[in-house]
DSSP file (Angstrom, degrees, kcal/mol; ACC not computed):
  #  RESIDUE AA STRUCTURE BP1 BP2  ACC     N-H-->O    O-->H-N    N-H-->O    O-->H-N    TCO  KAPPA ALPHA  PHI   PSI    X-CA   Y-CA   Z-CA
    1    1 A X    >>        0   0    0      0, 0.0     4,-1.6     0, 0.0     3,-1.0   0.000 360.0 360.0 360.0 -31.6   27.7  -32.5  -20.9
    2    2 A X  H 3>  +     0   0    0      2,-0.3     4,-0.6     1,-0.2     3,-0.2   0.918 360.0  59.4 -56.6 -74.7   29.9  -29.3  -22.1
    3    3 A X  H 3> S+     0   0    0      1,-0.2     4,-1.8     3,-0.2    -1,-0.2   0.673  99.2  51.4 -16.1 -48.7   26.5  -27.6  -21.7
    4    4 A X  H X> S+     0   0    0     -3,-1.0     4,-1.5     2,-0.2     3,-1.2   0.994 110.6  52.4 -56.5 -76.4   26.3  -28.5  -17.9
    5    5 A X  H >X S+     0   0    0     -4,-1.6     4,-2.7     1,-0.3     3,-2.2   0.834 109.2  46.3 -31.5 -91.3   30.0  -27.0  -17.5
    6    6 A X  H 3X S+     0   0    0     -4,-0.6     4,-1.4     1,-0.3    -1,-0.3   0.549 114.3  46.6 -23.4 -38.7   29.2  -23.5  -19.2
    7    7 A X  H <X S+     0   0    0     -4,-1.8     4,-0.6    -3,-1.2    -1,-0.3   0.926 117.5  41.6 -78.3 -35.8   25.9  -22.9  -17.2
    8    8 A X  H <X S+     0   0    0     -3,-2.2     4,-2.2    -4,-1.5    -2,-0.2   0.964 117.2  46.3 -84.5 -50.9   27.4  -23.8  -14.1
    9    9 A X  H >X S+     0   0    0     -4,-2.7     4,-2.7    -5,-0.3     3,-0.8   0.935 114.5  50.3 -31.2 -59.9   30.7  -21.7  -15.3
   10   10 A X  H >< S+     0   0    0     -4,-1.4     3,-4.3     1,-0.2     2,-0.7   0.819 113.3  55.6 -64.4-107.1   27.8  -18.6  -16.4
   11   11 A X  H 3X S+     0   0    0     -4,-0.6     4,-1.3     1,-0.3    -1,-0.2   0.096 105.1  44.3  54.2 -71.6   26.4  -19.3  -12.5
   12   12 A X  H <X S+     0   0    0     -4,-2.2     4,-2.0    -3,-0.8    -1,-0.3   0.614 108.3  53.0-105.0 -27.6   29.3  -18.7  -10.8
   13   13 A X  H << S+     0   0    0     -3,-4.3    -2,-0.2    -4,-2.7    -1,-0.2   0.603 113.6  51.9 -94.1  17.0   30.5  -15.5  -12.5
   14   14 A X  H >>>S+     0   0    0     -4,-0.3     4,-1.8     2,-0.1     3,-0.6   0.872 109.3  48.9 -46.9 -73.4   26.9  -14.1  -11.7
   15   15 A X  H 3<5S+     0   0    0     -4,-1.3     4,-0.3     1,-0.3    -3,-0.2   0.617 114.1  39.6 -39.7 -48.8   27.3  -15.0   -8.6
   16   16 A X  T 3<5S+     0   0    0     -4,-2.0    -1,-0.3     1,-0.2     4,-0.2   0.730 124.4  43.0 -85.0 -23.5   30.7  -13.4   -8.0
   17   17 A X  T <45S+     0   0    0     -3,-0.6    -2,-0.3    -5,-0.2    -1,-0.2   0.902 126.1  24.9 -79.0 -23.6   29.6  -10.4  -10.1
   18   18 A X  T  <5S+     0   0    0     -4,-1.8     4,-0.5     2,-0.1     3,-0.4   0.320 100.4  85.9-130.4 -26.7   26.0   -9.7   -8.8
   19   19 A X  S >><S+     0   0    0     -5,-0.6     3,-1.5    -4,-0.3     4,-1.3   0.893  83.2  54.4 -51.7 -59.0   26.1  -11.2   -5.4
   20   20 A X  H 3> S+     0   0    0      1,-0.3     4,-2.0     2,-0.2    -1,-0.2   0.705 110.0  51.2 -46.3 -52.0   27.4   -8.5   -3.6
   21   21 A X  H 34 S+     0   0    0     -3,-0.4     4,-0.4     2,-0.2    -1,-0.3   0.278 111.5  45.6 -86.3   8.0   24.6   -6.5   -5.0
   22   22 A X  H <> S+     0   0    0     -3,-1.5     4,-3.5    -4,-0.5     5,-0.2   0.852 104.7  58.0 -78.6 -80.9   22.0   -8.9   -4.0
   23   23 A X  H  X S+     0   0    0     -4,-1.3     4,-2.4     2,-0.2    -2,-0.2   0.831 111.2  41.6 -39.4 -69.9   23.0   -9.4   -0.9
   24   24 A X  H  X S+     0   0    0     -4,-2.0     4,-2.3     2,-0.2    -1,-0.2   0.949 111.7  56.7 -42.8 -68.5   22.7   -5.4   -0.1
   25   25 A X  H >> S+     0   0    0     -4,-0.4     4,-0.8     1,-0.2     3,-0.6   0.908 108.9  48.3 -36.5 -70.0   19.3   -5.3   -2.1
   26   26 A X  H 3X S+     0   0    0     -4,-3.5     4,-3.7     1,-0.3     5,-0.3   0.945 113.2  45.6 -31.5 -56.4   18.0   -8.2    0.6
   27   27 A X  H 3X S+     0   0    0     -4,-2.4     4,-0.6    -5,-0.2    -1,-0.3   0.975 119.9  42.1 -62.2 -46.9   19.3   -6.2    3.8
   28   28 A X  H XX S+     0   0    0     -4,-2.3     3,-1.4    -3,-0.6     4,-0.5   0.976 117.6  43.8 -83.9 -69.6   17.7   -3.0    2.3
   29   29 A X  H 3X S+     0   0    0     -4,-0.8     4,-2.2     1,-0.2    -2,-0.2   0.524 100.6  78.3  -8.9 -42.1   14.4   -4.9    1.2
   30   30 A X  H 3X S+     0   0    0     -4,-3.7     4,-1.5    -5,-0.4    -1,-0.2   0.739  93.1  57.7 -47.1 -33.1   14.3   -6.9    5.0
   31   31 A X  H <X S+     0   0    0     -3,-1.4     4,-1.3    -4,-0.6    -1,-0.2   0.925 105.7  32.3 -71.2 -60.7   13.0   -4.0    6.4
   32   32 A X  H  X S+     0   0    0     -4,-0.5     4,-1.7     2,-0.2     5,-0.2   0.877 120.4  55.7 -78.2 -39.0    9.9   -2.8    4.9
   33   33 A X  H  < S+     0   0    0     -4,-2.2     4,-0.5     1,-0.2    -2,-0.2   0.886 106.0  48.3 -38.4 -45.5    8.9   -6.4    4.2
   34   34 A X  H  X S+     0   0    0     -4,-1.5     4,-3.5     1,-0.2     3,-0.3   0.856 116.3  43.1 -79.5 -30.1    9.3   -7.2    7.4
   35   35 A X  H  X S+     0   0    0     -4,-1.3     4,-0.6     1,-0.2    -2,-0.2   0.744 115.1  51.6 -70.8 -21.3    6.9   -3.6    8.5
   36   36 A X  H  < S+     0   0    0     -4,-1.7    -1,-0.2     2,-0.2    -2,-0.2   0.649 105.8  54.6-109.2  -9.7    4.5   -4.4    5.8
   37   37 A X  H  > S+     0   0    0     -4,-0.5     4,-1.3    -3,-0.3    -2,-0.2   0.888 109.1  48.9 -80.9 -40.5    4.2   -7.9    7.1
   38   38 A X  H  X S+     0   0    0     -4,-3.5     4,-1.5     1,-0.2    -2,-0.2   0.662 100.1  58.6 -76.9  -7.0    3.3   -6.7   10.6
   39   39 A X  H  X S+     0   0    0     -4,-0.6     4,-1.7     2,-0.2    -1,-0.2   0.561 103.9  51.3 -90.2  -0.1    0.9   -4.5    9.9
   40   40 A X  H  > S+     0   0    0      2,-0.2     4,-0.6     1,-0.1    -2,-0.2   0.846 114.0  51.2 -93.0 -21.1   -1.3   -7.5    8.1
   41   41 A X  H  X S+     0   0    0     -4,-1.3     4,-1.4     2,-0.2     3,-0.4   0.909 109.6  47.2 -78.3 -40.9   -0.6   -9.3   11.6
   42   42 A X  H  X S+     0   0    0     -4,-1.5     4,-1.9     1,-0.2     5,-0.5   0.960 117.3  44.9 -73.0 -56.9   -1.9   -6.1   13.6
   43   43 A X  H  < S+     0   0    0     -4,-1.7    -1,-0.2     1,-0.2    -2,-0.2   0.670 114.6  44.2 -87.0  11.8   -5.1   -5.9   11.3
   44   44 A X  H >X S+     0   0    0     -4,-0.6     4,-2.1    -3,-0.4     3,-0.6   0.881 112.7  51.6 -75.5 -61.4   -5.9   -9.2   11.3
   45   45 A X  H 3X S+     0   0    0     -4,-1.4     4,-1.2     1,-0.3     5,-0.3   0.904 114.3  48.6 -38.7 -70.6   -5.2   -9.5   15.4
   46   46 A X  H 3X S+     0   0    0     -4,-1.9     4,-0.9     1,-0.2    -1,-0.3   0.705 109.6  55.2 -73.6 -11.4   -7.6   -6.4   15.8
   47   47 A X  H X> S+     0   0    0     -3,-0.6     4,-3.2    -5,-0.5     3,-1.2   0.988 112.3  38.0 -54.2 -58.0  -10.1   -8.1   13.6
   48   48 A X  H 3X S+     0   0    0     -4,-2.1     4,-1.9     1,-0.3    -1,-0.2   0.694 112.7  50.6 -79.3   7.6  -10.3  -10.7   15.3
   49   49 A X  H 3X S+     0   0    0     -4,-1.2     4,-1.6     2,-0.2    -1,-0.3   0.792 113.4  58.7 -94.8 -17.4  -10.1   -9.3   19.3
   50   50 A X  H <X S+     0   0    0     -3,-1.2     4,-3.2    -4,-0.9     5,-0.2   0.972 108.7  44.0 -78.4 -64.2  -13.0   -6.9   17.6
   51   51 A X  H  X S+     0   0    0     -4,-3.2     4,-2.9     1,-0.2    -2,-0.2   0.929 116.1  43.8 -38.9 -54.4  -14.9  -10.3   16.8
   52   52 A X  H >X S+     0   0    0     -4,-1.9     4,-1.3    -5,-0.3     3,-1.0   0.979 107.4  57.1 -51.8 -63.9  -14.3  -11.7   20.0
   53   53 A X  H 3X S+     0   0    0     -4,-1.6     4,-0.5     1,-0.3     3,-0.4   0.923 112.3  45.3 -15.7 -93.5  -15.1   -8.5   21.8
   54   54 A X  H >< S+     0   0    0     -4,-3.2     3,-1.7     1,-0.2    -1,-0.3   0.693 100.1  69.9 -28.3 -45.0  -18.6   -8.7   20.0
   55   55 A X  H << S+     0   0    0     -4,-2.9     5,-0.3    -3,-1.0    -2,-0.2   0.955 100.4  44.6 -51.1 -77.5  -19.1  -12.5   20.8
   56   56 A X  H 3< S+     0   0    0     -4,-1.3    -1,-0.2    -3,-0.4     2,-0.2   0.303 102.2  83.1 -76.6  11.8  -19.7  -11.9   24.6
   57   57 A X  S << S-     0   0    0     -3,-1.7     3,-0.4    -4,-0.5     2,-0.4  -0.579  86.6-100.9 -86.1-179.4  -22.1   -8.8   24.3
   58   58 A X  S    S-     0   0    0     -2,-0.2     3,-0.1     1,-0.2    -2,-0.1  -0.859 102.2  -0.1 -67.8 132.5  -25.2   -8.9   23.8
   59   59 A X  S    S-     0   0    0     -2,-0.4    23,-1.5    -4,-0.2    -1,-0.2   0.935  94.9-178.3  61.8  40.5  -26.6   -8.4   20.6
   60   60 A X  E     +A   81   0A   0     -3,-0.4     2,-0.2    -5,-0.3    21,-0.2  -0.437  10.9 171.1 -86.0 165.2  -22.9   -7.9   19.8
   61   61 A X  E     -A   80   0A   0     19,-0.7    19,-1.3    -2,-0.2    49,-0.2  -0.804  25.7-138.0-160.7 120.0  -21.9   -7.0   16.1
   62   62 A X        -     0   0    0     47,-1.5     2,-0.3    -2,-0.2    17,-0.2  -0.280  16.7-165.3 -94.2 164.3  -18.5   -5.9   14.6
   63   63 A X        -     0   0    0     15,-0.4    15,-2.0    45,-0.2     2,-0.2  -0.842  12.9-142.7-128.2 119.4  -18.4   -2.7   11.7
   64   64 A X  E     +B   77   0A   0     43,-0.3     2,-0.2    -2,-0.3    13,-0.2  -0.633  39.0 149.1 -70.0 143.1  -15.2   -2.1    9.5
   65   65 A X  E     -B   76   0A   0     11,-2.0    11,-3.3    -2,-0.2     2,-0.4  -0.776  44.2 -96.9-173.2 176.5  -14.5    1.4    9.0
   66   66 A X  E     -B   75   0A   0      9,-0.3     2,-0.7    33,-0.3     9,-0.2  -0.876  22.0-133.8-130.2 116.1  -11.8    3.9    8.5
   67   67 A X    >   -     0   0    0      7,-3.6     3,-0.8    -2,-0.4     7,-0.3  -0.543  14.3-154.1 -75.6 112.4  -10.4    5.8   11.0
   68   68 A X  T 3  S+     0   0    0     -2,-0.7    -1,-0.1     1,-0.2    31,-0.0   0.635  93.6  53.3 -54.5 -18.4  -10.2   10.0    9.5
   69   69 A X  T 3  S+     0   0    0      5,-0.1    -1,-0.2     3,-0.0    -2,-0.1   0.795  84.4  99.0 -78.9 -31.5   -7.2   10.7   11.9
   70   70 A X  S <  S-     0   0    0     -3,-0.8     3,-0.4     4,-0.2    22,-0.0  -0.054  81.3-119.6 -74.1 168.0   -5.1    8.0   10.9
   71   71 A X  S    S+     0   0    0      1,-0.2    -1,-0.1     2,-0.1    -3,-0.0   0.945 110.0  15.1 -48.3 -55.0   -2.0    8.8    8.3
   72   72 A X  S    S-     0   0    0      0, 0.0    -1,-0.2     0, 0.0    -2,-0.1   0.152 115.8 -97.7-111.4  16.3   -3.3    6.4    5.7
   73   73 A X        -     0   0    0     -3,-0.4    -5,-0.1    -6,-0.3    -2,-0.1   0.918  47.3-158.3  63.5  48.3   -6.8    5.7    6.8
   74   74 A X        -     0   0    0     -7,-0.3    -7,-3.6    -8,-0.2     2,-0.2  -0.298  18.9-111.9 -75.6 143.5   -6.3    2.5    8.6
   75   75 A X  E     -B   66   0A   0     -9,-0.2     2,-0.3   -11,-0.1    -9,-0.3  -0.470  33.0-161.8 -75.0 149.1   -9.4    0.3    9.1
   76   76 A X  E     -B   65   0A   0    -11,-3.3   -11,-2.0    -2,-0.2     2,-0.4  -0.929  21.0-131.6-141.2 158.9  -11.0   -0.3   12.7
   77   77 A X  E     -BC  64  89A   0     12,-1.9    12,-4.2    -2,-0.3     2,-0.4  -0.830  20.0-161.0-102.2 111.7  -13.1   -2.6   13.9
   78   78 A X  E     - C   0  88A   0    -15,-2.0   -15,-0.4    -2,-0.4     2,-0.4  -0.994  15.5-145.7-103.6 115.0  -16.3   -0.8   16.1
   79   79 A X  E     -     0   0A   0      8,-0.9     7,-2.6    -2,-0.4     8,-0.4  -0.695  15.6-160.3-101.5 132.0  -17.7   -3.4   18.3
   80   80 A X  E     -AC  61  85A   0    -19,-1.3   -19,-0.7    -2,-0.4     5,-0.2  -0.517  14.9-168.5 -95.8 146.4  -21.8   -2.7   18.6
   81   81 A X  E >  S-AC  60  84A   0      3,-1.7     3,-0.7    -2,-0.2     2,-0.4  -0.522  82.2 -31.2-149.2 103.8  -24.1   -4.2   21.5
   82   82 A X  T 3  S-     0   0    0    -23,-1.5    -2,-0.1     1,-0.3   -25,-0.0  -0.814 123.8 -41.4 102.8-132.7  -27.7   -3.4   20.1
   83   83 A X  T 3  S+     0   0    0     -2,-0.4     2,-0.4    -3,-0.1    -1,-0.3   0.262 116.6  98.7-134.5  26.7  -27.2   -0.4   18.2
   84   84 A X  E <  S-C   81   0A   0     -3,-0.7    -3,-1.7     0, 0.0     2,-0.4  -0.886  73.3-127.3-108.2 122.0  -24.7    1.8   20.8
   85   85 A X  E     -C   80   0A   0     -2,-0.4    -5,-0.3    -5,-0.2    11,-0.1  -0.756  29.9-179.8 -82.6 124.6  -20.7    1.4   19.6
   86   86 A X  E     +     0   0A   0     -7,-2.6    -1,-0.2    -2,-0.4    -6,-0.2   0.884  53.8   0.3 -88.2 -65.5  -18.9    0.2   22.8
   87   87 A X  E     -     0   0A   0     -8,-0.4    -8,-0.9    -7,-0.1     2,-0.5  -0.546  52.6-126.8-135.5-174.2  -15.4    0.0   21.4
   88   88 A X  E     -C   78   0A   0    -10,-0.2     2,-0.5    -2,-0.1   -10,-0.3  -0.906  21.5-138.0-135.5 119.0  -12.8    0.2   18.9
   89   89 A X  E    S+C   77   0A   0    -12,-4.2   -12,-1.9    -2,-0.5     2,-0.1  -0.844  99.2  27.7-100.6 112.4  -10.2   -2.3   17.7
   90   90 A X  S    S-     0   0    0     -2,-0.5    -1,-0.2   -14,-0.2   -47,-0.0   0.446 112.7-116.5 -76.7 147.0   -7.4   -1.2   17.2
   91   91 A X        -     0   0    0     -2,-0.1     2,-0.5     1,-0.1    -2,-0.1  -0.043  40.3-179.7 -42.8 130.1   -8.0    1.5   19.8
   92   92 A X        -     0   0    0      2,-0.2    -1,-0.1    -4,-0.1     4,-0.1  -0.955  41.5-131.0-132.9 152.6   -8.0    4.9   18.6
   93   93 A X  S    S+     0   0    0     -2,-0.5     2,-0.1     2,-0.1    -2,-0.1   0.523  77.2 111.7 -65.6   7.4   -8.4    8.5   20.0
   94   94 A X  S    S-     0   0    0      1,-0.1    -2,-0.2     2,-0.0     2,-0.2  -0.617  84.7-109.1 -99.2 129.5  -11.0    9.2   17.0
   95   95 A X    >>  -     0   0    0      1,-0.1     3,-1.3    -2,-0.1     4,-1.2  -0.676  23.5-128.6 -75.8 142.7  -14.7    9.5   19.2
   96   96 A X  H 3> S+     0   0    0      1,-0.3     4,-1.3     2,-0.2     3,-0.4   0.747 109.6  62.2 -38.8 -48.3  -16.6    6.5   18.4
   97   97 A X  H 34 S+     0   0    0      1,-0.2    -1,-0.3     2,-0.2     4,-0.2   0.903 113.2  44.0 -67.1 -38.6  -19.9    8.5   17.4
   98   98 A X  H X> S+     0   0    0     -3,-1.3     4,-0.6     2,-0.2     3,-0.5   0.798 105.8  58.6 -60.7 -37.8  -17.3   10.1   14.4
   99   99 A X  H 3< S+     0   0    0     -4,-1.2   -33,-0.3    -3,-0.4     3,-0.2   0.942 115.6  32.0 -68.7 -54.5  -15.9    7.0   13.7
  100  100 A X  T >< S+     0   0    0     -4,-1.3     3,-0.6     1,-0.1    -1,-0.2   0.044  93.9 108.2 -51.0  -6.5  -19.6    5.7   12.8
  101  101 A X  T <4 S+     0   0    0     -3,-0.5    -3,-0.1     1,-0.2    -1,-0.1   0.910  83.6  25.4 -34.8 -76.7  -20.8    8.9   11.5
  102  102 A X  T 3< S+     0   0    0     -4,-0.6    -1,-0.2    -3,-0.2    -2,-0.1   0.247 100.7 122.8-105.9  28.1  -21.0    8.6    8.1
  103  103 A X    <   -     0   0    0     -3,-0.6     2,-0.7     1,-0.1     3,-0.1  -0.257  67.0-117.1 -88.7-177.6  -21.5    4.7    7.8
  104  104 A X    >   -     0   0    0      1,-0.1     3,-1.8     3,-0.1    -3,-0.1  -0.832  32.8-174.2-109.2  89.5  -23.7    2.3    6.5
  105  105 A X  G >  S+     0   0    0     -2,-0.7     3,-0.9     1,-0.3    -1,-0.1   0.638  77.1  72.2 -48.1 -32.1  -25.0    0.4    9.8
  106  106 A X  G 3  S+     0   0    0      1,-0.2     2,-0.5    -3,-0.1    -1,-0.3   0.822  84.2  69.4 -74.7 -14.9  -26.8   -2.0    8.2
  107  107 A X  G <  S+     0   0    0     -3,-1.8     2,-0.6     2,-0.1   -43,-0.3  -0.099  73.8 135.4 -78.4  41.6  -23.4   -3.8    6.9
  108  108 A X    <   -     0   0    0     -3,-0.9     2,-0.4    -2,-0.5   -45,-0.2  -0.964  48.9-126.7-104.8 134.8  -22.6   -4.9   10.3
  109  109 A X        -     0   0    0     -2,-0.6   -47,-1.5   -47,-0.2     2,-1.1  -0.624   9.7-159.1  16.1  56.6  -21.4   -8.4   11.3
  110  110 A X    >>  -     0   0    0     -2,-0.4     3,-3.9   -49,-0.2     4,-0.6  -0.456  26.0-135.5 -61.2  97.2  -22.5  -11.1   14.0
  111  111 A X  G >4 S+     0   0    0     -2,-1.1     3,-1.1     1,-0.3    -1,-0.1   0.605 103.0  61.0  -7.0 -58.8  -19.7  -13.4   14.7
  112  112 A X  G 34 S+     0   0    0      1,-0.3    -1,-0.3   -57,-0.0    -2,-0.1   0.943  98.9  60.0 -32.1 -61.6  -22.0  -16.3   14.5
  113  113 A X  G <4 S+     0   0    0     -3,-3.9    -1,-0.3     2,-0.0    -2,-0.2   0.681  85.3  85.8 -79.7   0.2  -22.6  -15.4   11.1
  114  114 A X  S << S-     0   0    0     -3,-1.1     2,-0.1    -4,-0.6    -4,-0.0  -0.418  84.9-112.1 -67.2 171.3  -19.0  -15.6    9.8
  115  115 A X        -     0   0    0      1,-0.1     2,-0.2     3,-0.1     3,-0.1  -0.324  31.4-121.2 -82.1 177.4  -17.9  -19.1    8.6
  116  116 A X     >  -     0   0    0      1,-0.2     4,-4.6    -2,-0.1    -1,-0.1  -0.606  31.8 -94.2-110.1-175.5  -15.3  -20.7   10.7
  117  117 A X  H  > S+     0   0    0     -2,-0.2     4,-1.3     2,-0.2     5,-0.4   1.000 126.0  54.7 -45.0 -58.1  -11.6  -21.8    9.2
  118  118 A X  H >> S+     0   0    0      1,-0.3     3,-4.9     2,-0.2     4,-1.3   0.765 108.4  43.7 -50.5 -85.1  -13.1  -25.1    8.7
  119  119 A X  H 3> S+     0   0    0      1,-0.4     4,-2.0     2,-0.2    -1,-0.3   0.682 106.7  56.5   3.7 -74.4  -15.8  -24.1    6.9
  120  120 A X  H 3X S+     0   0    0     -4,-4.6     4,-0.6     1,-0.2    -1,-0.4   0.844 110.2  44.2 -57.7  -8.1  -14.1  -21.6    4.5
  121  121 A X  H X< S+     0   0    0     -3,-4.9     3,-0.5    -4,-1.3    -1,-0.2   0.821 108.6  62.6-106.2  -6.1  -11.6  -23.9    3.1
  122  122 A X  H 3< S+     0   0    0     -4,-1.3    -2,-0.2    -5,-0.4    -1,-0.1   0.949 107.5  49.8 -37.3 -78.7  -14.8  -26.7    2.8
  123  123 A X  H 3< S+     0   0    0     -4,-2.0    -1,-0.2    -5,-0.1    -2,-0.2   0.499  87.1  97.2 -40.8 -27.4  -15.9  -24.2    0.6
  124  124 A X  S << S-     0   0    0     -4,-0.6     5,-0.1    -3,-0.5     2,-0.1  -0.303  92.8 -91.8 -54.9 148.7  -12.5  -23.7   -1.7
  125  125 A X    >   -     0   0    0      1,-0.1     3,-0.8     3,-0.1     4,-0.4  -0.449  40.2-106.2 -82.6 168.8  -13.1  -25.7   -5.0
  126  126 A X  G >> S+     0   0    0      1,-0.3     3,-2.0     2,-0.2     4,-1.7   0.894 113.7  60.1 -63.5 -48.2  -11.7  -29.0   -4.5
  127  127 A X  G 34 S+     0   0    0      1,-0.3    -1,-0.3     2,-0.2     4,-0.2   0.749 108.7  44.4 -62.4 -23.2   -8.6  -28.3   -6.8
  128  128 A X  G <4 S+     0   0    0     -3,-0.8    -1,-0.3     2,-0.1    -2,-0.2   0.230 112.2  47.9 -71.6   3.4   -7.4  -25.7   -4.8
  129  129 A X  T <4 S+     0   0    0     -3,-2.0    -2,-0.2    -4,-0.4    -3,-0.1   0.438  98.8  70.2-110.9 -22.2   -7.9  -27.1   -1.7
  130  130 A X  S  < S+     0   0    0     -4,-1.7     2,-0.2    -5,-0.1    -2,-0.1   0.715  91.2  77.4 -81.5 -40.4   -6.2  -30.4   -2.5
  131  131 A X        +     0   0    0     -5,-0.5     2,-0.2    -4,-0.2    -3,-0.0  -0.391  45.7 119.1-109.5-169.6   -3.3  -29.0   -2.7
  132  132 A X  S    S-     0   0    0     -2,-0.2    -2,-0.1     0, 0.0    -1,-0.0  -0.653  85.7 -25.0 178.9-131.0   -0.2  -27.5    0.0
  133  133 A X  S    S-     0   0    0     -2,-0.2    -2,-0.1     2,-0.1     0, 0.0   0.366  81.2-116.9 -98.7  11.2    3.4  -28.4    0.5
  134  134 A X    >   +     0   0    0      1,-0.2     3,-0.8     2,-0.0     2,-0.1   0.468  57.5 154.5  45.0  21.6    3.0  -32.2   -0.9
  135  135 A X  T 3   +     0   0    0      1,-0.2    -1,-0.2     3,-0.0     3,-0.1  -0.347  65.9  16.4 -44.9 125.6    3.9  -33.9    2.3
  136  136 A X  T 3  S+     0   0    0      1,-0.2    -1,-0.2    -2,-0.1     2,-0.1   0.354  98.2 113.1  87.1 -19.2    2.4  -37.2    2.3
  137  137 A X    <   -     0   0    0     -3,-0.8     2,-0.3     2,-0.0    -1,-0.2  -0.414  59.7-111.7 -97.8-174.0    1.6  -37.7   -1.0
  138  138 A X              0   0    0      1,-0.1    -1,-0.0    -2,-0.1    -4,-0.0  -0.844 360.0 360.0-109.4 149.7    2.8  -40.2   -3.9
  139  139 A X              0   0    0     -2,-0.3    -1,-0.1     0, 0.0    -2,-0.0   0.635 360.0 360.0 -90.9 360.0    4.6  -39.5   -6.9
């Protein structure tokens, strides 16, 4: 038990030394976490309004590609009906015919052919799929 003491002892004059400096690192860290989290919610969001988009043309079909104006090259979504690009998800001022210029057209997308949620995690091997937060199971 004299073990027990000392770590909890080690612990707490971490704690009182290092905290302070934690604490700051978190607040400075909150920030860009939180920006780098919303731009995987923005390109997710325009994926899928890209998909949708496609869904209710005809002959609709999605293409990933890389906008050449943006700062870092951020991907958009160019929604097809037949083999004329209607739109761009997220919108950009970049003309559609540029956007599509230099791409490879045959890698484009029918919504139909994606899997659905259900589907992909059918598809996960079993041992990875089996597990989550353990709610519900027995020890």
């Amino acid at each position: 038990m004299p073990d027990r003491g000392r770590a909890v002892g080690r612990v707490v004059k971490w704690g009182v030394k290092y905290g302070p400096h934690v604490v700051v690192l978190a607040q400075q860290a909150k920030e860009p976490a939180m920006k780098a989290a919303q731009t995987v919610l923005d390109r997710q969001r325009a994926k899928r309004r890209a998909l949708e988009h496609a869904a209710t043309l005809r002959e609709g079909t999605v293409l990933k590609t890389f906008d050449p104006a943006a700062d870092h090259g951020e991907p958009v979504w160019v929604v097809f009906t037949g083999d004329e690009p209607v739109a761009a998800h997220p919108a950009t001022t970049t003309p559609l015919a540029q956007l599509v210029a230099h791409s490879d057209l045959s890698t484009r997308v029918r919504p139909a052919d994606l899997p659905t949620p259900v589907e992909r995690v059918k598809a996960l091997p079993r041992s990875v799929r089996g597990r989550g937060t353990g709610a519900g199971r027995r020890a």
